[in-house]
N, C-alpha and C positions, 0 to 999 in steps of 0.2 A: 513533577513536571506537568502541565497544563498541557491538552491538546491543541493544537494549532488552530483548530477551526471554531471550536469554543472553549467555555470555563471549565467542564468538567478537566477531572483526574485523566492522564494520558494512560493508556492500559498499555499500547505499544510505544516504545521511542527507540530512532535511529539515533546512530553518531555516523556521519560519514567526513570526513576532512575538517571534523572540528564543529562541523553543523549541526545541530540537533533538531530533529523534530519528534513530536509527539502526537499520538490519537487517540482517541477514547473509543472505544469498541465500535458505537453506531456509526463514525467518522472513517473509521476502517475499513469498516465494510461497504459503506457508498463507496469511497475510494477501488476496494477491490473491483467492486459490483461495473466500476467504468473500463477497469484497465481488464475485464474478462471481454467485457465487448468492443474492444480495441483490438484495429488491424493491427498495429503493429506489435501488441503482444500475440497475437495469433502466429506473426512473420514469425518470430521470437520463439515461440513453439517450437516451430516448424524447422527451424536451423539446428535447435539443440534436441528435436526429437522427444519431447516430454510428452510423455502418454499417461493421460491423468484416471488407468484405468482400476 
């Protein structure tokens, strides 16, 4: 599987309800690198109590 955002090889891929996606490492991590500085993963934290210590 191809990454979604470009050509390289997908290093991670979901299935969820049939849908596939894929990412290749550096695509990963910009991805993560947004949803750390996102309120609503923060909210997200905060309800399930994850302590990333």
């Amino acid at each position: 599987m191809q990454c979604h955002y470009c050509d390289r090889s997908a290093d991670l891929t979901v299935d969820k309800d049939g849908v596939k996606v894929g990412l290749c490492e550096e695509h990963f991590q910009e991805r993560l690198d947004e949803f750390s500085d996102d309120e609503a993963l923060q909210r997200l934290r905060d309800q399930f109590e994850i302590d990333r210590a």
